[in-house]
C-alpha positions in Angstrom: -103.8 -43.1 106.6 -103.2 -45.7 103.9 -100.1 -48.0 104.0 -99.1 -51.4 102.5 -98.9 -54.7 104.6 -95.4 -55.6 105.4 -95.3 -58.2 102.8 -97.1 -55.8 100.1 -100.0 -58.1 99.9 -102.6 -56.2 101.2 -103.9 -51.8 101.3 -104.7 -51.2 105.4 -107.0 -48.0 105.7 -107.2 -46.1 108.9 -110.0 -43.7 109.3 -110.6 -41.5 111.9 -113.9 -39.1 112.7 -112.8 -37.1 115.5 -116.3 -34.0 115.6 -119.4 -35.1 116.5 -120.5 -31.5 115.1 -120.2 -32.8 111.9 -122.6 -36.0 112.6 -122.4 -38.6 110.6 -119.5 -38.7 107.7 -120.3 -40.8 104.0 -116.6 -41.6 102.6 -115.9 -43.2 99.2 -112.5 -44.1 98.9 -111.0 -44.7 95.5 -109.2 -47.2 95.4 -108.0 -47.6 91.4 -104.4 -47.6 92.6 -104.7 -51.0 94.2 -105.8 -54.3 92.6 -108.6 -54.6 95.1 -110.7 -57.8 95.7 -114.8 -58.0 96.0 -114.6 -56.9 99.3 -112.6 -54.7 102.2 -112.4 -56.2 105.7 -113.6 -53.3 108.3 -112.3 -53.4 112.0 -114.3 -50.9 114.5 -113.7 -50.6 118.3 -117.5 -50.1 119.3 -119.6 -48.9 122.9 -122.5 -48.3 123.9 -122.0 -45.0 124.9 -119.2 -42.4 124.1 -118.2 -42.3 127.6 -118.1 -46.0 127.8 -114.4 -47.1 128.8 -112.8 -50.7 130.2 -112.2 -51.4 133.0 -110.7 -54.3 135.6 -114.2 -55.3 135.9 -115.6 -54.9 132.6 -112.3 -55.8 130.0 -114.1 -56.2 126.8 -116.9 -53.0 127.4 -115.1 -51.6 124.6 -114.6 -54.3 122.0 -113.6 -54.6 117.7 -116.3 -55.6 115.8 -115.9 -57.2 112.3 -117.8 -56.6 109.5 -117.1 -56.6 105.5 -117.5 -53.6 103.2 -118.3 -54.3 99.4 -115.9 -53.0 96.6 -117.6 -51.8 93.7 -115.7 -50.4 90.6 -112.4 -49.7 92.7 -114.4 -47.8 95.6 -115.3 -48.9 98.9 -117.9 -46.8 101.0 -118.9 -46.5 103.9 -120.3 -44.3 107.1 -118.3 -43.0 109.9 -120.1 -42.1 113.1 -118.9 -39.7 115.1 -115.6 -40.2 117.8 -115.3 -43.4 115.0 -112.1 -45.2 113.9 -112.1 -48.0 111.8 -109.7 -49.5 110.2 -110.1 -51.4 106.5 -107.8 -54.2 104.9 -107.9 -54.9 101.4 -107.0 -58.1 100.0 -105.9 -57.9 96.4 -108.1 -59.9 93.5 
């Protein structure tokens, strides 16, 4: 899914890997319709285990990490493990 920011400022990705069949997928996503800046900032819940869920004791089992994604040439690409959803924002130049 691709939308805009509510104030236009800023392309928010959300990509979702729902086999595990398939392993691992490689994405490059084109992004020449947006004025995109050096780099895309990538949000992933992340577990240790697929079964892995919170609970009353254990709140933050299942946490976002943070990470940055380079943009090279109007693409950004990255990996998405299985049962993955990340989501991407892109600040313009």
């Amino acid at each position: 899914m691709a939308v805009l920011s509510e104030d236009e400022s800023r392309l928010i990705l959300m990509v979702v890997h729902r086999s595990a069949g398939a392993g691992p997928v490689d994405l490059s996503i084109d992004l020449s319709g947006f004025p995109a800046g050096p780099e895309a900032e990538v949000l992933t819940p992340r577990g240790e285990s697929l079964s892995d869920e919170n609970t009353l004791r254990e709140p933050r089992r299942i946490a976002p990490q943070s990470s940055t994604l380079p943009v090279n040439d109007g693409t950004v690409s990255l990996t998405s493990a299985p049962y993955c959803l990340a989501r991407l924002v892109v600040a313009p130049q």
